[in-house]
C-alpha positions as CSV (number, residue, x, y, z in Angstrom):
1,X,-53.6,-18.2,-61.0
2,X,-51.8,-15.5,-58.8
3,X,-53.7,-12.2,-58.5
4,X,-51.5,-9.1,-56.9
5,X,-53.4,-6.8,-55.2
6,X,-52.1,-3.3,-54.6
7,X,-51.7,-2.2,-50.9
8,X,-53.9,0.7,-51.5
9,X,-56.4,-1.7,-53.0
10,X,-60.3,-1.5,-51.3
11,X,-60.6,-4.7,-49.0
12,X,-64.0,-6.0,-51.4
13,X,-61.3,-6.5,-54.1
14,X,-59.9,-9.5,-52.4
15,X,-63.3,-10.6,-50.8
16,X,-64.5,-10.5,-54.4
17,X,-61.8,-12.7,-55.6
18,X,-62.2,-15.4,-53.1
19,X,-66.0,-15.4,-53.5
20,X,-65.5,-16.1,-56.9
21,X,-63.0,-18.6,-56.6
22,X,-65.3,-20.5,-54.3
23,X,-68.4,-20.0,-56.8
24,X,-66.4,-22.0,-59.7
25,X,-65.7,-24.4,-57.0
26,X,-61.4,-23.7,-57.2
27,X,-59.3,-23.2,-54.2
28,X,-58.0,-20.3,-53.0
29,X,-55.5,-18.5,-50.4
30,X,-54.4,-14.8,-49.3
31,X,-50.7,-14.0,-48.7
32,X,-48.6,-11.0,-48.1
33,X,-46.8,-10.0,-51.3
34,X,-43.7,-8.6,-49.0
35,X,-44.8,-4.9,-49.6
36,X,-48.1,-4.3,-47.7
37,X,-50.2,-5.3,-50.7
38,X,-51.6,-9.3,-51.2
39,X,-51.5,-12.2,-53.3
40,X,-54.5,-14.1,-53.9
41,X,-53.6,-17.9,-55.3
42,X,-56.6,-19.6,-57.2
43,X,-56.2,-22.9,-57.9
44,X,-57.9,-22.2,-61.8
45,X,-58.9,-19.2,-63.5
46,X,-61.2,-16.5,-63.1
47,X,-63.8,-14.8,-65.3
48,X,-62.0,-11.2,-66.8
49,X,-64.6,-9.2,-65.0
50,X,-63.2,-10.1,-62.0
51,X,-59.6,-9.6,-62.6
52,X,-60.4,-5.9,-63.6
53,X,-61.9,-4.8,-60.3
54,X,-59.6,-2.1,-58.3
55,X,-56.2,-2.5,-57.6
56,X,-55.4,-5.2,-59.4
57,X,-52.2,-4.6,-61.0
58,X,-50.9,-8.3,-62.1
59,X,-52.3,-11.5,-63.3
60,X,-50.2,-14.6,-63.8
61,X,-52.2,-17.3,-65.1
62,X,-49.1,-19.7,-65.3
63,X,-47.2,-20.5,-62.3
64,X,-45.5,-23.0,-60.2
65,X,-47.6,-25.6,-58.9
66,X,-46.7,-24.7,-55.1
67,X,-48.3,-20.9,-55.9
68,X,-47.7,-20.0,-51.9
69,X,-44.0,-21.3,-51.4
70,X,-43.2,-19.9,-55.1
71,X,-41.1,-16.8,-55.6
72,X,-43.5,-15.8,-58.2
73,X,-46.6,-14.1,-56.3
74,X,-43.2,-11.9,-53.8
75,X,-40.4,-11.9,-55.7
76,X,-38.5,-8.9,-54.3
77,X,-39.8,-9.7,-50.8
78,X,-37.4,-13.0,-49.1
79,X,-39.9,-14.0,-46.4
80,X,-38.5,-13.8,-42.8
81,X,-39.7,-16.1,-40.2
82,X,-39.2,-14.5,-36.5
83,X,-38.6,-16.8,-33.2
84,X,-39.0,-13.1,-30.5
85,X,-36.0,-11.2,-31.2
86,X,-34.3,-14.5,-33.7
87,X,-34.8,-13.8,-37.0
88,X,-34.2,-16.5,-39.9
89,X,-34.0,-15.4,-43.0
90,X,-32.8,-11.8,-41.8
91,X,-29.3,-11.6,-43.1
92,X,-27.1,-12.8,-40.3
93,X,-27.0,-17.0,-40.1
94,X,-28.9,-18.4,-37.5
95,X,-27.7,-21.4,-35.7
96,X,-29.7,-23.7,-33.8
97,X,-28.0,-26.3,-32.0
98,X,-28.6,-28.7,-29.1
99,X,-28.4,-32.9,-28.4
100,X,-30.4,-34.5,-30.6
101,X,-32.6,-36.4,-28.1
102,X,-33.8,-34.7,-24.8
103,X,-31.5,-37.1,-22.6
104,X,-32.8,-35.6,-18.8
105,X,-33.3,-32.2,-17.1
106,X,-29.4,-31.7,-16.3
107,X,-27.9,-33.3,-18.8
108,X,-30.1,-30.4,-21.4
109,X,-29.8,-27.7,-18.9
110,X,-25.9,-28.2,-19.2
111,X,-26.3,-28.3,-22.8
112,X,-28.7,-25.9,-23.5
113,X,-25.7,-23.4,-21.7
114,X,-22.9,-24.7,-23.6
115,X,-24.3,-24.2,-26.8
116,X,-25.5,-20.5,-26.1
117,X,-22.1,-19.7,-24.8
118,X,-20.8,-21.4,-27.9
119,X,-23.2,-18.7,-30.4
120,X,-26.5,-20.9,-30.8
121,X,-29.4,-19.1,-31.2
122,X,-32.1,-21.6,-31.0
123,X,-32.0,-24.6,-28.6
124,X,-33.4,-28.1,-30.6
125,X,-33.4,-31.1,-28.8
126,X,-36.2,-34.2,-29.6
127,X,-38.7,-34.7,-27.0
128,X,-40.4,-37.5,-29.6
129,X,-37.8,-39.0,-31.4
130,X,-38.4,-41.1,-34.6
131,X,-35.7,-43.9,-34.6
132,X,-35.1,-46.3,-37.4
133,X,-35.2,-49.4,-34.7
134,X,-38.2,-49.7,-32.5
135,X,-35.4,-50.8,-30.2
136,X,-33.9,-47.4,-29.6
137,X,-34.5,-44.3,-27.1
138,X,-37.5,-42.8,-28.4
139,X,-37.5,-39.7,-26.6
140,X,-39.0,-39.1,-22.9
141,X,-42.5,-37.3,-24.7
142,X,-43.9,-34.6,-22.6
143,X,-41.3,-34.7,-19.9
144,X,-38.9,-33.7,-22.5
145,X,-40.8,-30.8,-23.8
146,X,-41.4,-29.8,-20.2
147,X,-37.0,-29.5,-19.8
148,X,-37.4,-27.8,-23.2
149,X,-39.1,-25.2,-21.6
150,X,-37.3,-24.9,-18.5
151,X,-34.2,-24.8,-20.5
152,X,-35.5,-21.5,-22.7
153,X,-36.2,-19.8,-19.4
154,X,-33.1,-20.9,-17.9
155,X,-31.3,-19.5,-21.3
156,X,-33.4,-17.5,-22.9
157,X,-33.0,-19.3,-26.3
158,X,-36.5,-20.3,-28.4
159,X,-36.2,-24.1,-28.4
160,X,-37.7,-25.8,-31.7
161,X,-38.4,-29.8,-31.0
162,X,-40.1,-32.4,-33.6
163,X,-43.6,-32.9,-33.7
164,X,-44.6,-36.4,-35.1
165,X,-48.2,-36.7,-35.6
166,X,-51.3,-34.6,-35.4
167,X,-52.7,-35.2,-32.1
168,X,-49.4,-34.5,-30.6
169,X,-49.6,-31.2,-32.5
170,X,-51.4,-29.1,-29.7
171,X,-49.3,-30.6,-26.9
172,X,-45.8,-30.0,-28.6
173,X,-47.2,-26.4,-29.9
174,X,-47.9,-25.5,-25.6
175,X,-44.2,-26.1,-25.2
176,X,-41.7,-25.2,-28.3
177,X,-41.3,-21.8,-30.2
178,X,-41.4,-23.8,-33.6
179,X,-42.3,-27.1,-35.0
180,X,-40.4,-29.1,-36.7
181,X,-41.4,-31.7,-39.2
182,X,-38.8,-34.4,-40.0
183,X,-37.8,-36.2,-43.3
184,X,-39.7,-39.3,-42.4
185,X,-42.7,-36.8,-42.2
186,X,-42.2,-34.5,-45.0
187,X,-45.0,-36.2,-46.7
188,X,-47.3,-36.5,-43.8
189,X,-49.7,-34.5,-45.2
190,X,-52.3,-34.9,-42.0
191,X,-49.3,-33.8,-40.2
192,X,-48.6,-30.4,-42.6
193,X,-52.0,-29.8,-42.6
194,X,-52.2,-29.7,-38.7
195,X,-49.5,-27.9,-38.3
196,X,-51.0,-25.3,-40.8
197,X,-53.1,-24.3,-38.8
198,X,-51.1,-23.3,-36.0
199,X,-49.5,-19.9,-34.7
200,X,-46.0,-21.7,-34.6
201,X,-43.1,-21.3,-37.0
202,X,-42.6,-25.0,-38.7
203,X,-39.1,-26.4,-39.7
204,X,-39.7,-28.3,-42.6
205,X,-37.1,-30.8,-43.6
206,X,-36.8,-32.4,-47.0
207,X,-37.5,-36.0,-47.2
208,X,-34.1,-38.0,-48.0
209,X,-35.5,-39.2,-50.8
210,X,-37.7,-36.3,-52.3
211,X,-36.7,-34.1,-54.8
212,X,-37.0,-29.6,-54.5
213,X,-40.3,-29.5,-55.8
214,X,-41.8,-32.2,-54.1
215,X,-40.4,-30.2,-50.7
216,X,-41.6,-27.2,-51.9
217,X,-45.4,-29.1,-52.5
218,X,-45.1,-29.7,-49.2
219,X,-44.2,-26.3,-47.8
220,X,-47.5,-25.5,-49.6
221,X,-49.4,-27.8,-47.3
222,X,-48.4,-25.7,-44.6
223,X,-49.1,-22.4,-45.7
224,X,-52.5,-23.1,-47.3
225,X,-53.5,-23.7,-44.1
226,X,-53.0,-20.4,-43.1
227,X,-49.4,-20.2,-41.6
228,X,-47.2,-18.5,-43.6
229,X,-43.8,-18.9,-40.8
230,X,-42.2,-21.9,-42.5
231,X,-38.5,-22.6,-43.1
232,X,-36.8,-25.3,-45.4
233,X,-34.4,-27.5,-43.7
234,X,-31.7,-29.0,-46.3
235,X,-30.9,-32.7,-44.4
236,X,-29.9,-34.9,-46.6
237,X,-30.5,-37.3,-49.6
238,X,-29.6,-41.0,-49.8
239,X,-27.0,-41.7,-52.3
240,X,-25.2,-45.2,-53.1
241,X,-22.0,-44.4,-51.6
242,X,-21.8,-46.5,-47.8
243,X,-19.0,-44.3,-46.5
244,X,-21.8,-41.0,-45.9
245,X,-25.3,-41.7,-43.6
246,X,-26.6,-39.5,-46.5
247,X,-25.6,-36.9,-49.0
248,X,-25.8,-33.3,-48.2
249,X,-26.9,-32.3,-51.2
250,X,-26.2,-28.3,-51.2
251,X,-27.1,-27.8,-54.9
252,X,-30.9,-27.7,-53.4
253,X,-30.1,-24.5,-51.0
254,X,-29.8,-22.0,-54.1
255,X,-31.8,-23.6,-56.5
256,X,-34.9,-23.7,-53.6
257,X,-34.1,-19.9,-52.5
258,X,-34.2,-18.9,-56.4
259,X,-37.8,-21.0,-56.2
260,X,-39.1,-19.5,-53.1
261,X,-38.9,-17.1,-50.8
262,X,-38.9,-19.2,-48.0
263,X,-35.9,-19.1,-45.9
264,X,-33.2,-22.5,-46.1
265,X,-31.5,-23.4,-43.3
266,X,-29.0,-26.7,-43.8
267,X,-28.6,-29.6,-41.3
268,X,-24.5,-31.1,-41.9
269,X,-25.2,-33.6,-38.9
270,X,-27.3,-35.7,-41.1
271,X,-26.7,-34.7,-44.1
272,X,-23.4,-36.2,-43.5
273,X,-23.2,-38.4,-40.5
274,X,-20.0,-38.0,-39.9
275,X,-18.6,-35.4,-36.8
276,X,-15.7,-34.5,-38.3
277,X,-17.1,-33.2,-41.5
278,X,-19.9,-31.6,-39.8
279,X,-17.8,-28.1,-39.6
280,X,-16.5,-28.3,-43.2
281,X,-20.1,-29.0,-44.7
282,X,-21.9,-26.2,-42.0
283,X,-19.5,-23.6,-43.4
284,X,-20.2,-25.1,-47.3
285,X,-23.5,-24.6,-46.4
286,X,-23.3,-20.9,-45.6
287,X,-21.2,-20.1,-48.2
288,X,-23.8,-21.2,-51.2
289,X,-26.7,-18.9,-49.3
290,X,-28.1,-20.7,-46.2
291,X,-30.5,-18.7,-44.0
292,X,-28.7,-20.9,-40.9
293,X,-27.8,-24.3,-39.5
294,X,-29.4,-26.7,-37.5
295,X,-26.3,-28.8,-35.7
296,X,-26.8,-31.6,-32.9
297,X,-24.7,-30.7,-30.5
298,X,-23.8,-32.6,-27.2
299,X,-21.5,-31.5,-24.3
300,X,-20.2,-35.3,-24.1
301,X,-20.7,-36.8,-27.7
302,X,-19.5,-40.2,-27.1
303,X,-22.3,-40.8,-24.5
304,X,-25.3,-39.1,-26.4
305,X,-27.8,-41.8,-26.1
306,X,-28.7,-41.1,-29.8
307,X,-26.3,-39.9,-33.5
308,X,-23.2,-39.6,-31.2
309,X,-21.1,-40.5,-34.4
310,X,-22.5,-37.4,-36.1
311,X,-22.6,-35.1,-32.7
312,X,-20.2,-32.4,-32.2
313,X,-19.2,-30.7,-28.7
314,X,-19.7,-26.9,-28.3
315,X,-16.1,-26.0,-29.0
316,X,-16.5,-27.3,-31.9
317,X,-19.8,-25.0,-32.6
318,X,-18.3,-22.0,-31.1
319,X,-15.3,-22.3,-34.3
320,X,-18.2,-22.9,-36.8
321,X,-20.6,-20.1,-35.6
322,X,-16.9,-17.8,-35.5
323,X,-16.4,-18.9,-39.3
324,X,-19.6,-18.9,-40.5
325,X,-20.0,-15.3,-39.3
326,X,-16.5,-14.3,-41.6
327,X,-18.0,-16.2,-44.2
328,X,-21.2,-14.2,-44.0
329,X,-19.4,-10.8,-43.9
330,X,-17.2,-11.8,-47.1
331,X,-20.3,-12.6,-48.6
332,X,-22.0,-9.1,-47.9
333,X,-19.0,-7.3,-49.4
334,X,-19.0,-9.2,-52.2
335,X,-22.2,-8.8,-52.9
336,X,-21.7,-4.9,-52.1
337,X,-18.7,-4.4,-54.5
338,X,-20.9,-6.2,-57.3
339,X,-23.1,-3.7,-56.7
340,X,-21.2,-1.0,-56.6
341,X,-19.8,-2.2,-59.7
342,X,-23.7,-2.0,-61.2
343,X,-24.1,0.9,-60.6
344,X,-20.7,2.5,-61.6
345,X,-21.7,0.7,-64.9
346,X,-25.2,1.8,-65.0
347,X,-23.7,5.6,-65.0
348,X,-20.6,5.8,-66.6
């Protein structure tokens, strides 16, 4: 059940509503509707009495099953998640780029440069690293995240580094603007729970073999635990074709933003595996409705220690972020002569 409560609306009427909630033993969460009023999610349905206290002004009793994440309870409202003066989900793309292992101090300090001289706005870079063979570079743990740091005050750019399991969750959360959770985690649910409960902005990437609504379930982790900053990262499913490291499967960025009104940001380094189709799918990306781009990114790509093959130099960045900014604008006046059209419809 999703209860909207009028911004005007006495503060008892929500206390009421969770009381009653946890009388009938259901679950149930507060949000922001978008427009200074709330949305209370109960995981049943409440006696009528209840429903008719003040300011109350709409009831849905059927709903998607991720009531938090869904479009549903703030349909008019996109949510916008804000890294200080970056915000995603704010109109203009946001790119976030860096290698995609914290290498050593001057290797990502020299990074970190390039790719904010090249348009990023968000440094990434994995200080825990979750590799496929228990062979590879894993990462260099908290040193890393201590260079993450020092890069952002070298560059001033938030820096938003994987977070692997919930112990680690306080540590990495001292050091990174946001957390993100990777595919191999997306069902982690002691991880999205943990996370949940921080201040931090979470990155949530889709699991390469999970489908919207499962993603979406798993958004809802996050923000029943109280943290309403999380962004959907579009990475990549497996497919049976050998020739791509996965499928970047862009169908999911509009069908999850007419879903939820969390913002989508799309990764074309995994999702393709391939550097030079990285550019092509980034801009394919932005032009079905991406919030912004997460793009590993290495001054020297054919020595990054990890996904050189997929790894793109920060000329190459600096043409997509220049392109991806044209696309955008086309966009907006497209969508402004549509409008315009509307309207010269609506009175003629």
């Amino acid at each position: 059940m999703l209860v909207t409560i009028a911004p005007d609306a006495p503060e008892s009427t929500a206390l009421a509503l969770l009381t009653a909630a946890a009388a009938a033993d259901l679950e149930a969460r507060r949000a922001e509707d978008g427009h200074g009023g709330t949305v209370v999610g109960v995981s049943g349905n409440l006696p009528a009495d209840v429903l008719s206290l003040p300011g109350i002004v709409a009831v849905k009793t059927q709903h998607k099953p991720f009531m938090l994440a869904s479009r549903e309870g703030r349909p008019h409202a996109p949510t916008v998640v804000k890294l200080g003066d970056v915000r995603i989900g704010g109109g203009r793309p946001v790119t976030m780029a860096g290698p995609c292992v914290v290498e050593g101090r001057e290797a990502l300090l020299e990074a970190a440069t390039a790719v904010k001289a090249a348009g990023a706005d968000i440094l990434r870079g994995g200080a825990f690293k979750p590799r496929t063979s228990p062979y590879a570079f894993q990462g260099l743990g908290e040193e890393g995240l201590r260079y993450l740091a020092e890069a952002r005050e070298s560059t001033g750019l938030p820096v938003v580094t994987e977070v692997m399991e919930p112990d680690q969750v306080g540590l990495v959360a001292r050091y990174a603007d946001m957390l993100q959770i990777g595919a191999r985690n997306m069902a982690n649910f002691p991880l999205l729970r943990a996370v949940g409960k921080t201040a931090k902005p979470v990155l949530l990437k889709r699991g390469f073999s999970a489908t919207v609504e499962e993603w979406l379930m798993s958004a809802e982790y996050v923000l029943a635990g109280g943290n309403a900053e999380v962004v959907l990262c579009e990475r990549g499913i497996r497919g049976f074709d050998p020739a791509f490291r996965f499928n970047l499967d862009l169908n999911a960025v509009p069908h999850a933003k007419d879903l939820s009104h969390l913002p989508v940001v799309v990764d074309p380094s995994h999702g393709t595996g391939h550097r030079q189709l990285v550019g092509r799918m980034a801009l394919a990306g932005l032009a079905c409705g991406a919030d912004g781009l997460i793009v590993e990114v290495h001054p020297h790509p054919e020595r990054a220690l990890c996904d050189g093959s997929q790894t793109i130099t920060p000329a190459e960045l600096a043409a997509i972020v220049r392109s991806g900014r044209a696309i955008h604008a086309a966009l907006l006046e497209t969508a402004g002569d549509e409008s315009a059209a509307v309207s010269l419809a609506l009175h003629s």
